[in-house]
Backbone and ligand atoms as CSV (ligand in chain L), in Angstrom:
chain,resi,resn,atom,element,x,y,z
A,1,UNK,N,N,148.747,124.255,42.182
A,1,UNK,CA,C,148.430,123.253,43.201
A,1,UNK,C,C,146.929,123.167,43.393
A,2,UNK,N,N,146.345,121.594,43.239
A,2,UNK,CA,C,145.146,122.128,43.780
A,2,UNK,C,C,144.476,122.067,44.913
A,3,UNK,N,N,143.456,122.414,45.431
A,3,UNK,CA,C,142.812,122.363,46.834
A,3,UNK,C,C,142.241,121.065,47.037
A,4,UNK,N,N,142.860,120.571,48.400
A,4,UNK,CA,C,142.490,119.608,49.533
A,4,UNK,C,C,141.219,119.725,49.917
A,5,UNK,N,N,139.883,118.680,49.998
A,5,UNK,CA,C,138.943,119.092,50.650
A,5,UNK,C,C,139.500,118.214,52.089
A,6,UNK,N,N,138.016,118.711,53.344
A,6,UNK,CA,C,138.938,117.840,54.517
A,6,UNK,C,C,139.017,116.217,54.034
A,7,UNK,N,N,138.340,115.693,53.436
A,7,UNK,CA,C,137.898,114.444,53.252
A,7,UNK,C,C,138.786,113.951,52.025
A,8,UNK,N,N,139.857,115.111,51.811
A,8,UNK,CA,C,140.226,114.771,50.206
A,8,UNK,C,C,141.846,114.276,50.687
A,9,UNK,N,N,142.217,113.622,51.952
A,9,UNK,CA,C,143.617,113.549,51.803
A,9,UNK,C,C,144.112,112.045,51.043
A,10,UNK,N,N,144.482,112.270,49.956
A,10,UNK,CA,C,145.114,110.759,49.568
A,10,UNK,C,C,146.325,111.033,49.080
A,11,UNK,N,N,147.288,109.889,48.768
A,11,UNK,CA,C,148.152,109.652,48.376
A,11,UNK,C,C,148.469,110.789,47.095
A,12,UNK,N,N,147.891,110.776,45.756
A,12,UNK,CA,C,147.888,111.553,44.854
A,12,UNK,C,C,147.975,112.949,45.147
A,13,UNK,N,N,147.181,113.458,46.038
A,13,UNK,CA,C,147.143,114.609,46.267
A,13,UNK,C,C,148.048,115.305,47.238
A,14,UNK,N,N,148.533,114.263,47.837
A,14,UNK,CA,C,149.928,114.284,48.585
A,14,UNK,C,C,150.887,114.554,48.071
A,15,UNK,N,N,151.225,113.466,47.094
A,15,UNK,CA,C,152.272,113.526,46.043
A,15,UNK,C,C,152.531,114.941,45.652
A,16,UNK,N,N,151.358,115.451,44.818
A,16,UNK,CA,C,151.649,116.344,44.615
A,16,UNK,C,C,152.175,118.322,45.023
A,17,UNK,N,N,152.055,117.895,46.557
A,17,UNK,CA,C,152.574,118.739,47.311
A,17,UNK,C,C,154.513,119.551,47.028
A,18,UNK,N,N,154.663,120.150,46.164
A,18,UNK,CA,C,156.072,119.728,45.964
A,18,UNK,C,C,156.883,120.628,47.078
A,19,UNK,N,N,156.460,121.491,47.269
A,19,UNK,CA,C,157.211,122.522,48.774
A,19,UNK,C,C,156.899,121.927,50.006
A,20,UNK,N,N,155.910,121.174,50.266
A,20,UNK,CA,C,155.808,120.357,51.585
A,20,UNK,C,C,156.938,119.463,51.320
A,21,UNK,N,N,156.947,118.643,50.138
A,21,UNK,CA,C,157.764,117.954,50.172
A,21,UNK,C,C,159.472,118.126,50.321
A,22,UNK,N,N,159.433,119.025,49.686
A,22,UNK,CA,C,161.152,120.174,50.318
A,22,UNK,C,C,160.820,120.430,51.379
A,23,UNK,N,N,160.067,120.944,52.463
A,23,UNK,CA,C,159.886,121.308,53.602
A,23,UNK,C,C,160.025,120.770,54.542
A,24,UNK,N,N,159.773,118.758,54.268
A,24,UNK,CA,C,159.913,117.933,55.401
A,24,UNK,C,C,161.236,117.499,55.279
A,25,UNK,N,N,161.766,117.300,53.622
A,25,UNK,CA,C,163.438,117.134,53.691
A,25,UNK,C,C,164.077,117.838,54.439
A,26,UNK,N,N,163.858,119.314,54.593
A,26,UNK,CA,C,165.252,120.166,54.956
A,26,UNK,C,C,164.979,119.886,56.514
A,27,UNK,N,N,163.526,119.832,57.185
A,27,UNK,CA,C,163.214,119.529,58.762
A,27,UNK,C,C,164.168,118.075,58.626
A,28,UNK,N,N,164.022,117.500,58.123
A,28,UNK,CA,C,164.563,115.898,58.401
A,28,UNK,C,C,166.140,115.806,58.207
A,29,UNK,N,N,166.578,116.750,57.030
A,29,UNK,CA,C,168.117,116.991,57.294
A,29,UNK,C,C,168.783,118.218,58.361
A,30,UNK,N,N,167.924,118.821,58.819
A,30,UNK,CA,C,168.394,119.409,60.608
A,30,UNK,C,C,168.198,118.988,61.302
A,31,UNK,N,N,167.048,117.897,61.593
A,31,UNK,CA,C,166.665,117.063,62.701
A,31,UNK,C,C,166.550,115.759,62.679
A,32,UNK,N,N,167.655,115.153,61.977
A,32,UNK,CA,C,167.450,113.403,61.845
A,32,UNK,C,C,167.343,112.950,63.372
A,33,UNK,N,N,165.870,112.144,63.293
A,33,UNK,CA,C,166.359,111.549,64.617
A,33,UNK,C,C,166.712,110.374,64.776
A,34,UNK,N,N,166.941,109.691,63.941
A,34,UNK,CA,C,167.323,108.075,63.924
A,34,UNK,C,C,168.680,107.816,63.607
A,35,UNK,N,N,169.288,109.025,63.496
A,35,UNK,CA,C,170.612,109.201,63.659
A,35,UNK,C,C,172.066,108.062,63.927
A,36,UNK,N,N,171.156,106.945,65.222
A,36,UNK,CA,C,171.944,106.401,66.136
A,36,UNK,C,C,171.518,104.560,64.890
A,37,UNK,N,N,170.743,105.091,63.999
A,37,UNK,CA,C,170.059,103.352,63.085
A,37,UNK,C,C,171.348,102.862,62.440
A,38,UNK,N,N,172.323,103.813,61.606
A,38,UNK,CA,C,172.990,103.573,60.569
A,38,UNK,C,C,174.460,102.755,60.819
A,39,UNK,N,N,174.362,101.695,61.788
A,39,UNK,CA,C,176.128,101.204,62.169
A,39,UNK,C,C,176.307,100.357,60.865
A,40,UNK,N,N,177.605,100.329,60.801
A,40,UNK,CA,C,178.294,99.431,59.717
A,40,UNK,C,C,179.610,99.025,60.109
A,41,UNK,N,N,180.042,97.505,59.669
A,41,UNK,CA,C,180.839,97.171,60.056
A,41,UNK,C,C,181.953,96.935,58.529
A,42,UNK,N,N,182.992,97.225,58.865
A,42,UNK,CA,C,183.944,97.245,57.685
A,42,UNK,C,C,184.049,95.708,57.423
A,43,UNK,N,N,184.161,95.347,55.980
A,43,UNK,CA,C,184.345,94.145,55.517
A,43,UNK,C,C,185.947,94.061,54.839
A,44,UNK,N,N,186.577,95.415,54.739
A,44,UNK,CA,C,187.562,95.016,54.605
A,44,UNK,C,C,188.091,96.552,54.798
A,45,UNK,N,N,189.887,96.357,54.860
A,45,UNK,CA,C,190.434,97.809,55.536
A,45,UNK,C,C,189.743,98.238,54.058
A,46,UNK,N,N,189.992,99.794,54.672
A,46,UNK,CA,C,189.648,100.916,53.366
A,46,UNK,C,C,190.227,102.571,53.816
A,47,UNK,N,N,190.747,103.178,53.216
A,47,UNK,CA,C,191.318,104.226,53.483
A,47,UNK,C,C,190.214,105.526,52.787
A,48,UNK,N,N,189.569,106.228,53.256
A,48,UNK,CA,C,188.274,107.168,52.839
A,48,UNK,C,C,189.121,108.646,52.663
A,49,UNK,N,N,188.870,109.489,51.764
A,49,UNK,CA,C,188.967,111.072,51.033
A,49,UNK,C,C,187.621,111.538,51.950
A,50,UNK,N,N,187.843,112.141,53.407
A,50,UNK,CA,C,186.723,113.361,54.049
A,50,UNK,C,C,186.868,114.726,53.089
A,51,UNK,N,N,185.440,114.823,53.315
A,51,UNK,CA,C,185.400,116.032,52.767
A,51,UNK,C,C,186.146,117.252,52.989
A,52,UNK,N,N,186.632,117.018,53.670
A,52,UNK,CA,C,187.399,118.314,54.077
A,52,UNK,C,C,189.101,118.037,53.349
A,53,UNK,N,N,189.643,117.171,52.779
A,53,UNK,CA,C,189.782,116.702,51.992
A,53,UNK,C,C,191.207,115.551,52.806
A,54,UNK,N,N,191.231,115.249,54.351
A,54,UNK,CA,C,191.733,114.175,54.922
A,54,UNK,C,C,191.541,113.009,54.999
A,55,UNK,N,N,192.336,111.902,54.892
A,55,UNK,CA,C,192.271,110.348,55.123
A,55,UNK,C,C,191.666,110.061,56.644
A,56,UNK,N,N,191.445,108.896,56.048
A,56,UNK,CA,C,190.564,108.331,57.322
A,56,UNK,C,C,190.645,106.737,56.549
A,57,UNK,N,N,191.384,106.361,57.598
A,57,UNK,CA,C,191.686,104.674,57.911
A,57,UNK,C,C,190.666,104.239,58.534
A,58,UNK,N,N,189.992,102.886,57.606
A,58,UNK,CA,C,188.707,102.109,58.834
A,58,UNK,C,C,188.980,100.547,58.670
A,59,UNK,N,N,189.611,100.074,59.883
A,59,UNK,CA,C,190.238,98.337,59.563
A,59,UNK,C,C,189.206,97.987,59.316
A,60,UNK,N,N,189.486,96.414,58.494
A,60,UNK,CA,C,188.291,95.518,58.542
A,60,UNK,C,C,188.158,95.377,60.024
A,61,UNK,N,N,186.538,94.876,60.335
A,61,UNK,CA,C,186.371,94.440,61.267
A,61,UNK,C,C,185.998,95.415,62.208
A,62,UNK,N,N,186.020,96.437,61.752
A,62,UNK,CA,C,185.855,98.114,62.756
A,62,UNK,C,C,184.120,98.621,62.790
A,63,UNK,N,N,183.283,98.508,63.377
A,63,UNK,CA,C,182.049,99.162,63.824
A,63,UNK,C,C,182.187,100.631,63.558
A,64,UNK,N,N,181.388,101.486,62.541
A,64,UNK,CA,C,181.495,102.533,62.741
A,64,UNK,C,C,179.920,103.428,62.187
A,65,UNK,N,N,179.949,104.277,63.059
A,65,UNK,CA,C,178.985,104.412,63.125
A,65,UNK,C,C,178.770,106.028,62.225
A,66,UNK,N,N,177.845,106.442,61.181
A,66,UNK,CA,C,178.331,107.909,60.333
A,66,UNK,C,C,178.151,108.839,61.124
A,67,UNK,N,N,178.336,109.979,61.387
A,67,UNK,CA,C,177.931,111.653,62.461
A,67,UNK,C,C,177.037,111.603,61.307
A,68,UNK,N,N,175.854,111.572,61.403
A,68,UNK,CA,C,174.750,111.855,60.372
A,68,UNK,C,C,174.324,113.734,60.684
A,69,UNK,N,N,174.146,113.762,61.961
A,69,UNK,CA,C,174.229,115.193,62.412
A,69,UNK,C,C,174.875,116.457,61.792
A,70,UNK,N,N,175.975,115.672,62.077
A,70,UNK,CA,C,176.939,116.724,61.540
A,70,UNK,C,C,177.427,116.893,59.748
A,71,UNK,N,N,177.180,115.538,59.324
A,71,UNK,CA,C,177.334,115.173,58.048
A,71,UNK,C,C,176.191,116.542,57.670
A,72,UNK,N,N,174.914,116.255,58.239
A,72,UNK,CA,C,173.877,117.075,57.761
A,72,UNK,C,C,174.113,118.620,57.745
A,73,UNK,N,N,174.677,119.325,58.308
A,73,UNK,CA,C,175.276,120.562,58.578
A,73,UNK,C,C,176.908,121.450,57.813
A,74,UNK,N,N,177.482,119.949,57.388
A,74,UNK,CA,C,178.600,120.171,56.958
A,74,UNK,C,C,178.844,121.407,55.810
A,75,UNK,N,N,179.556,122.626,56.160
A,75,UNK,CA,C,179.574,123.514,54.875
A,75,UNK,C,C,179.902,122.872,53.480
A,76,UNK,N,N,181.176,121.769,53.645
A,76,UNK,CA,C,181.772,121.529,52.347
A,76,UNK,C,C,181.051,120.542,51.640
A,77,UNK,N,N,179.553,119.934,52.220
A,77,UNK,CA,C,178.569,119.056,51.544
A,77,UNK,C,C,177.579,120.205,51.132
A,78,UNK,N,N,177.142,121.098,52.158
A,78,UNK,CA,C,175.773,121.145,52.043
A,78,UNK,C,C,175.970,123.101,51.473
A,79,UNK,N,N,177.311,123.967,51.650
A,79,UNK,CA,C,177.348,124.826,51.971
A,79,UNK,C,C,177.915,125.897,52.373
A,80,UNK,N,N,177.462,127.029,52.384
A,80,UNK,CA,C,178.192,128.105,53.202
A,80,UNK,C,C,176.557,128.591,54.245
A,81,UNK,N,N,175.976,127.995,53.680
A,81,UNK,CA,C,174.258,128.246,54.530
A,81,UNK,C,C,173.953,126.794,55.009
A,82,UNK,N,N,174.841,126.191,55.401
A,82,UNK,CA,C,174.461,124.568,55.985
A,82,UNK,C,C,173.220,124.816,56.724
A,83,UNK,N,N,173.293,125.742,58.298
A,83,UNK,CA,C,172.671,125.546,59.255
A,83,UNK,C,C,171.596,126.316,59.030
A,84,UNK,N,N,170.829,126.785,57.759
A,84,UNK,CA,C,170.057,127.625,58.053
A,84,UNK,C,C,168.774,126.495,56.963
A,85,UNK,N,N,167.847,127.028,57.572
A,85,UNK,CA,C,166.085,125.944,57.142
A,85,UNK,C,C,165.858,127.038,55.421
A,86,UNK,N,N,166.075,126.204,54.595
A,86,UNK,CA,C,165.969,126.674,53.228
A,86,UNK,C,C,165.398,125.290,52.493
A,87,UNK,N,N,164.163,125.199,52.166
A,87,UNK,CA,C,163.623,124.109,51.695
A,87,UNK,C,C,164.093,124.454,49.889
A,88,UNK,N,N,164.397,125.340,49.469
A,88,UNK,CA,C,164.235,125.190,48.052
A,88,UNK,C,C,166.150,124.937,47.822
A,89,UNK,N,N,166.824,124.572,49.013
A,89,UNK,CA,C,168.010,123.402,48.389
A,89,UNK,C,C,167.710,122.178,47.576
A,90,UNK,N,N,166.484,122.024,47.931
A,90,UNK,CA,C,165.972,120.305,46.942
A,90,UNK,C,C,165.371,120.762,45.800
A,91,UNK,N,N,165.415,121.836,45.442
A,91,UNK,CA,C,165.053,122.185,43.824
A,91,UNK,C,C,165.764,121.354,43.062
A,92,UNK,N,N,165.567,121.037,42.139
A,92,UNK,CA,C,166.264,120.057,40.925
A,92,UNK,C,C,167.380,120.789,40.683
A,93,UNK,N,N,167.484,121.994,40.657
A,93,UNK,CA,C,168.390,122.995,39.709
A,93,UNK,C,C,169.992,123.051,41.387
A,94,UNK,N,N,168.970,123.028,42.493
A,94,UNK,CA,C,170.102,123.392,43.708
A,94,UNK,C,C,170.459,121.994,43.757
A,95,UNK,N,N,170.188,120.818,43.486
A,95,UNK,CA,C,169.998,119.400,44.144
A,95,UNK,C,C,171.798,118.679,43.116
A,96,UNK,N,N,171.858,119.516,42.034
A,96,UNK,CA,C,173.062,118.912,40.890
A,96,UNK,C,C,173.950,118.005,41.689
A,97,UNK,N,N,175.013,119.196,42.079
A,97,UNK,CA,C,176.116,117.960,42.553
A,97,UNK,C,C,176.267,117.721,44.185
A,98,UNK,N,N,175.198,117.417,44.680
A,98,UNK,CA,C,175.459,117.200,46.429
A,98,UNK,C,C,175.707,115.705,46.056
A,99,UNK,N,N,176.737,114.961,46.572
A,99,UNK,CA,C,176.552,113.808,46.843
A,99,UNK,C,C,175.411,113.159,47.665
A,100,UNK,N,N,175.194,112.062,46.818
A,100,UNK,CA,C,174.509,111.028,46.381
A,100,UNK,C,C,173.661,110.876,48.285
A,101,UNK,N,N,175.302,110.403,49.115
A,101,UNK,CA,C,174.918,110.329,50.416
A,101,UNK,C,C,174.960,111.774,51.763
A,102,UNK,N,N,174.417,112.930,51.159
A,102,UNK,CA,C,174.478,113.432,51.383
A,102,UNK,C,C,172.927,113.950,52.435
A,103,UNK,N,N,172.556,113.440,52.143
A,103,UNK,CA,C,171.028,113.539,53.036
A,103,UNK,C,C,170.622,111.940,53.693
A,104,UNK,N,N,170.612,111.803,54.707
A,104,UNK,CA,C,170.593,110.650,55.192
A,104,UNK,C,C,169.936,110.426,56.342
A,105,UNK,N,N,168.524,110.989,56.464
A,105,UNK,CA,C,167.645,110.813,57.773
A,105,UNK,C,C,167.057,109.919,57.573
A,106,UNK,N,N,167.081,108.657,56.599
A,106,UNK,CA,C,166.677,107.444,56.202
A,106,UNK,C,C,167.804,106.245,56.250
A,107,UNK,N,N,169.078,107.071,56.167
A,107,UNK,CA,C,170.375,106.183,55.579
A,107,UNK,C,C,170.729,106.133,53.948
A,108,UNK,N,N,171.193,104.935,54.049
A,108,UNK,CA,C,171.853,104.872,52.065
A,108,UNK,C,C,172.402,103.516,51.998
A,109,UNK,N,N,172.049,103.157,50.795
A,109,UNK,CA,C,172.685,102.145,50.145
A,109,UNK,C,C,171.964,100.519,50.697
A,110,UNK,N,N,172.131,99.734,50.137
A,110,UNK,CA,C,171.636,98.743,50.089
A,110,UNK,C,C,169.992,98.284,51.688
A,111,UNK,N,N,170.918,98.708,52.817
A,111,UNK,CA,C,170.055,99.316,54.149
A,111,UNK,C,C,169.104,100.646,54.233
A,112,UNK,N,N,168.993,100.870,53.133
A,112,UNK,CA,C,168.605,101.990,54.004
A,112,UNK,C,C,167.022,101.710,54.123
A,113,UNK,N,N,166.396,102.656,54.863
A,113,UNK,CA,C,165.248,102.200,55.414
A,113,UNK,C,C,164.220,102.055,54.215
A,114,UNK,N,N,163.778,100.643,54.301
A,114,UNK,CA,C,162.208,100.511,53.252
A,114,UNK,C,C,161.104,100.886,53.599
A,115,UNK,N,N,160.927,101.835,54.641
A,115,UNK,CA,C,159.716,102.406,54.694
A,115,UNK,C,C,160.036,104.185,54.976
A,116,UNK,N,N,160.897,104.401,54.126
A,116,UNK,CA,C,160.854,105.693,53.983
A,116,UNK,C,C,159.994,106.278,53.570
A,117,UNK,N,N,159.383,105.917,51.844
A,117,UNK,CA,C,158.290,106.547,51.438
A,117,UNK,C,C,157.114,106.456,52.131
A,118,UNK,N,N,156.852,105.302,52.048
A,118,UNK,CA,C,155.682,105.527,53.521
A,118,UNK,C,C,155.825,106.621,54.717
A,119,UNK,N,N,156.778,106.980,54.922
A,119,UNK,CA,C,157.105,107.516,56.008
A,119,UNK,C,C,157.165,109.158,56.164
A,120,UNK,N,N,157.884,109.822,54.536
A,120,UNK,CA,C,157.757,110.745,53.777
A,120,UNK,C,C,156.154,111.023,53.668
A,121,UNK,N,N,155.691,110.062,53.354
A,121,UNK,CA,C,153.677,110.630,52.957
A,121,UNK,C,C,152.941,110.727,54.091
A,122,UNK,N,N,153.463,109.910,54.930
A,122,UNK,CA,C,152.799,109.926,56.423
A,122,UNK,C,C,152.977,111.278,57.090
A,123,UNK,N,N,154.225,111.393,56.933
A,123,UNK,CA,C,154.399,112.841,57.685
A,123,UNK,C,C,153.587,114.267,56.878
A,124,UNK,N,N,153.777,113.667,55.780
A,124,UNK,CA,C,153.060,115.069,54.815
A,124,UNK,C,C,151.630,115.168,55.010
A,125,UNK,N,N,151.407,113.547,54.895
A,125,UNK,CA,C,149.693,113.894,55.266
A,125,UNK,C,C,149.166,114.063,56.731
A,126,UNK,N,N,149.981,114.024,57.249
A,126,UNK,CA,C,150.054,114.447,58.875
A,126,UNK,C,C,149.921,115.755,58.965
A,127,UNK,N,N,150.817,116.755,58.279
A,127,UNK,CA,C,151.099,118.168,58.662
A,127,UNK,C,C,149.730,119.097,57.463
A,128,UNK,N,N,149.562,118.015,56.760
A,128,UNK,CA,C,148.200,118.518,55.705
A,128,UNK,C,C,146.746,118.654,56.931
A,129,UNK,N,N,146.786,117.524,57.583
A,129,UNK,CA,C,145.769,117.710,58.259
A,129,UNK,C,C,145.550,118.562,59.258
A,130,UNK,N,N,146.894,118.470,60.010
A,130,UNK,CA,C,146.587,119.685,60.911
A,130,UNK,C,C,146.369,120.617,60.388
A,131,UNK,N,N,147.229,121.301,59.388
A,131,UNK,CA,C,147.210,122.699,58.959
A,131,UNK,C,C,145.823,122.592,58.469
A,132,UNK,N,N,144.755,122.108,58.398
A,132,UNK,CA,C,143.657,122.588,57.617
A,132,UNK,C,C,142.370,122.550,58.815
A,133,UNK,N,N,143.196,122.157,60.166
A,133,UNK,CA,C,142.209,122.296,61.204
A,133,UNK,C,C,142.492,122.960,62.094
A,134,UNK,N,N,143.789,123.571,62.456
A,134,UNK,CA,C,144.323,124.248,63.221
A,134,UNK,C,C,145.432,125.503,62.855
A,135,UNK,N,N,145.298,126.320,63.380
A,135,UNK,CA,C,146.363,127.214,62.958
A,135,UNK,C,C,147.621,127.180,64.295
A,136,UNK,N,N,148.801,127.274,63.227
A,136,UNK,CA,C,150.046,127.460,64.655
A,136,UNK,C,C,150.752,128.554,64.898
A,137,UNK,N,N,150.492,129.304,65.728
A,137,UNK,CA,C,151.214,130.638,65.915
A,137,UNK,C,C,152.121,130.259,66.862
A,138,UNK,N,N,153.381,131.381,66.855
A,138,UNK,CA,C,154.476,131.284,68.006
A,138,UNK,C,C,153.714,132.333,69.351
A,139,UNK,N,N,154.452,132.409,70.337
A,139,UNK,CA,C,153.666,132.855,71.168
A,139,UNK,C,C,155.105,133.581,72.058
A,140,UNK,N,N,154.700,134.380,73.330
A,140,UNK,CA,C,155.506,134.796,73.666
A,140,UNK,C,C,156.332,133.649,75.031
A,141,UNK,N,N,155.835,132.482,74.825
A,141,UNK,CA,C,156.740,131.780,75.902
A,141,UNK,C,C,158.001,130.677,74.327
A,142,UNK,N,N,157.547,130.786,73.024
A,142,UNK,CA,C,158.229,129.754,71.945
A,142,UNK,C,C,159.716,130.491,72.185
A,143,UNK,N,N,160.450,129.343,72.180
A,143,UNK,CA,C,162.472,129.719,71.752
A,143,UNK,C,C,162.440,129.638,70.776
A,144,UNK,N,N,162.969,130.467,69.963
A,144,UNK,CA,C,163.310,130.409,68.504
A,144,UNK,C,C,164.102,129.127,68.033
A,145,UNK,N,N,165.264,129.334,69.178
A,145,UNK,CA,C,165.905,127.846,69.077
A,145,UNK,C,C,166.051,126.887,69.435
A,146,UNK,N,N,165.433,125.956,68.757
A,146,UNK,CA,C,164.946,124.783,69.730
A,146,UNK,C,C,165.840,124.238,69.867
A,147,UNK,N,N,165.807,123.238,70.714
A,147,UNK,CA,C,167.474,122.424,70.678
A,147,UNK,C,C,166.057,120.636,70.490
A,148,UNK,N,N,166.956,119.762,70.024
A,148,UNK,CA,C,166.456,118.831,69.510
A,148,UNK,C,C,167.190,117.658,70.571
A,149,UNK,N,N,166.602,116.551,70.633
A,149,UNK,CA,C,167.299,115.172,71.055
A,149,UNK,C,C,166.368,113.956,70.195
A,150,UNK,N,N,167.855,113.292,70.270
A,150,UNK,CA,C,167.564,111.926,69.345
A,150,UNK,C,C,166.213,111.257,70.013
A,151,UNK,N,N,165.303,110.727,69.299
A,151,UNK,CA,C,164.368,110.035,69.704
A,151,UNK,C,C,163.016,110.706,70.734
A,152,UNK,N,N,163.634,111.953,71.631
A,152,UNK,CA,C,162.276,112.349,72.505
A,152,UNK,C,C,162.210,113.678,71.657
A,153,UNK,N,N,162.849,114.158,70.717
A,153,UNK,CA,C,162.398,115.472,70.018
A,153,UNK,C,C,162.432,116.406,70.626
A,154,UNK,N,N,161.966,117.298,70.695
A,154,UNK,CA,C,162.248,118.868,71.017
A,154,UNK,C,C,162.075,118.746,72.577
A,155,UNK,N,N,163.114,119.670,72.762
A,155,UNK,CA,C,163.153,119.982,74.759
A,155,UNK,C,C,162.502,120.724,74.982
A,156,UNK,N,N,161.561,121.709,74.328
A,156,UNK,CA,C,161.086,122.497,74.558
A,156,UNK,C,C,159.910,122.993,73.291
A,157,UNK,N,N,158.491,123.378,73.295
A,157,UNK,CA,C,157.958,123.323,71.679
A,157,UNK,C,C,156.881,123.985,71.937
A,158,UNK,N,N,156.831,125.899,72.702
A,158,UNK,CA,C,155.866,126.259,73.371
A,158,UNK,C,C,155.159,127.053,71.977
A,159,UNK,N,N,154.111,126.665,71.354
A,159,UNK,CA,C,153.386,127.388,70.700
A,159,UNK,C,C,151.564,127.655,71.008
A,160,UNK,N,N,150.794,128.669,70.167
A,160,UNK,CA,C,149.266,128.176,70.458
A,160,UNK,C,C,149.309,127.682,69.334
A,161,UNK,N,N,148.303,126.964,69.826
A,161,UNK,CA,C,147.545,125.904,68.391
A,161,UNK,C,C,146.178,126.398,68.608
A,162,UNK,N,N,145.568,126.602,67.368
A,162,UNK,CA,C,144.119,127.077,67.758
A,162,UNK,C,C,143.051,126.922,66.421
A,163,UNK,N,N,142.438,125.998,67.000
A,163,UNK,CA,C,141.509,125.322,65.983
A,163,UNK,C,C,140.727,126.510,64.986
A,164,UNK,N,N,140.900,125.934,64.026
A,164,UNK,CA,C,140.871,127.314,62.744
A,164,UNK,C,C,139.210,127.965,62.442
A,165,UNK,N,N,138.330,127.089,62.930
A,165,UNK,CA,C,137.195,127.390,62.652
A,165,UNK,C,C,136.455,128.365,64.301
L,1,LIG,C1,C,160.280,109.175,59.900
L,1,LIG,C2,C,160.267,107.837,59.975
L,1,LIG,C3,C,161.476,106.943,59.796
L,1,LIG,C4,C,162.805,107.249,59.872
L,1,LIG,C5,C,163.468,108.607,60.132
L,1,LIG,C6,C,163.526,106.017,59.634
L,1,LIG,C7,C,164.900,105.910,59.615
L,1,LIG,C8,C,165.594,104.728,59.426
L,1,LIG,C9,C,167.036,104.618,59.359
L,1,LIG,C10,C,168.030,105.776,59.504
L,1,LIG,C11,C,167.325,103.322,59.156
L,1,LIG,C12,C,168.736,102.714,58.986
L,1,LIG,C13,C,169.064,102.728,57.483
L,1,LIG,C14,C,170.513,102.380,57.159
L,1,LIG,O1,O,171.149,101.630,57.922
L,1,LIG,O2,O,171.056,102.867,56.130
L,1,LIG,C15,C,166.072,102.575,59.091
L,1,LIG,C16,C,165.975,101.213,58.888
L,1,LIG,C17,C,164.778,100.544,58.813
L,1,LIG,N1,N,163.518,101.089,58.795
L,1,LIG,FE1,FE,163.065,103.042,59.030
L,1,LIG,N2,N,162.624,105.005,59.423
L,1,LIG,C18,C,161.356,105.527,59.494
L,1,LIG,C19,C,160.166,104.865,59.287
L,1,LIG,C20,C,160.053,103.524,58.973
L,1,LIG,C21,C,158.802,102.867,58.636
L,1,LIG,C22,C,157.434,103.559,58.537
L,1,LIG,C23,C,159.104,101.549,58.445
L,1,LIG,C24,C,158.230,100.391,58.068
L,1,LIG,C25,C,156.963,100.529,57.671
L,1,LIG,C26,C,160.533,101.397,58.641
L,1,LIG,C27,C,161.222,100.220,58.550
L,1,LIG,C28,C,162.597,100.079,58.654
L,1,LIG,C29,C,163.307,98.796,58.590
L,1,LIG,C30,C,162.670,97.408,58.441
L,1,LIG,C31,C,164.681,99.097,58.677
L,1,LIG,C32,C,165.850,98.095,58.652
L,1,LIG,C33,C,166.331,97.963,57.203
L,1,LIG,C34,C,167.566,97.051,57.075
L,1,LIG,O3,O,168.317,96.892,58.048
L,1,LIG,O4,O,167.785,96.500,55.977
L,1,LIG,N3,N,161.087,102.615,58.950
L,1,LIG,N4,N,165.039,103.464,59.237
């Protein structure tokens, strides 16, 4: 990998981040927050195989909306380590047979969001910058476990931040 100067953040050098880039997937598949974007309305009945391996009837005409949450956590998609923060699941070699719609803090298929990649680099070059001006330690008031909500983010996010120079 090579070194960032402060003045050096671009696109290219972004790109090439490949563990940041596993790092913001696995944050984004424990913490989708747009969760509530993905409704779909049936265009015609259809009878669905859940993973767990039960039917599920959806009439035409039915609003339904995916558990993206829970989809994200699911052992029989993601696991017997669903709930635990392991960025090197997106290795090429771990990545084989997860279905297709199996990560979905963007959505899938014809909708899904067009400014993901933008959105993917934004965040990377976001967390590039801080980290090269600030350091983040936990402290003795941080919860280990944060609990999350759709849209206002963490209920709680006590760390120091402390400018590195
Ligand atoms: C972390 C940031 C973002 C997240 C998590 C996110 C997530 C989503 C999700 C879940 C959807 C619904 C996709 C579906 O129905 O399958 C969506 C749709 C959309 N997003 Fe994003 N988005 C982000 C950033 C952006 C950015 C930066 C832009 C534009 C520059 C953007 C533009 C859109 C648009 C226009 C749609 C509607 C697409 C359609 O209905 O065809 N999003 N987004």
């Amino acid at each position: 990998m090579s070194f960032i100067g402060a003045d050096d953040i671009n696109y290219n050098k972004i790109k090439d981040l490949e563990f940041l880039d596993k790092f913001v997937k696995e944050t984004a598949r424990l913490h989708p927050f747009a969760f509530t974007a993905t409704p779909r309305r049936a265009i015609e009945t259809v009878t669905l195989k859940c993973s767990d391996g039960t039917f599920l009837r959806i009439d035409k005409g039915t609003c339904i909306l995916p558990n993206i949450p829970v989809i994200s956590v699911d052992n029989n998609v993601w696991g017997k380590d669903a709930t635990e923060f392991n960025p090197d699941r997106f290795l090429p070699e771990n990545n084989g047979n997860r279905h297709p719609m199996a990560w979905l803090p963007f959505g899938a298929g014809p909708r899904i969001c067009p400014g993901k990649n933008l959105a993917m680099h934004e965040t990377k070059a976001t967390i590039v910058k801080l980290l090269k001006e600030f350091k983040f330690e936990i402290c003795n008031k941080t919860e280990l476990n944060e609990i999350t909500r759709s849209l206002t983010g963490f209920e709680s996010l006590k760390m120091k931040i402390l400018p590195r120079d």
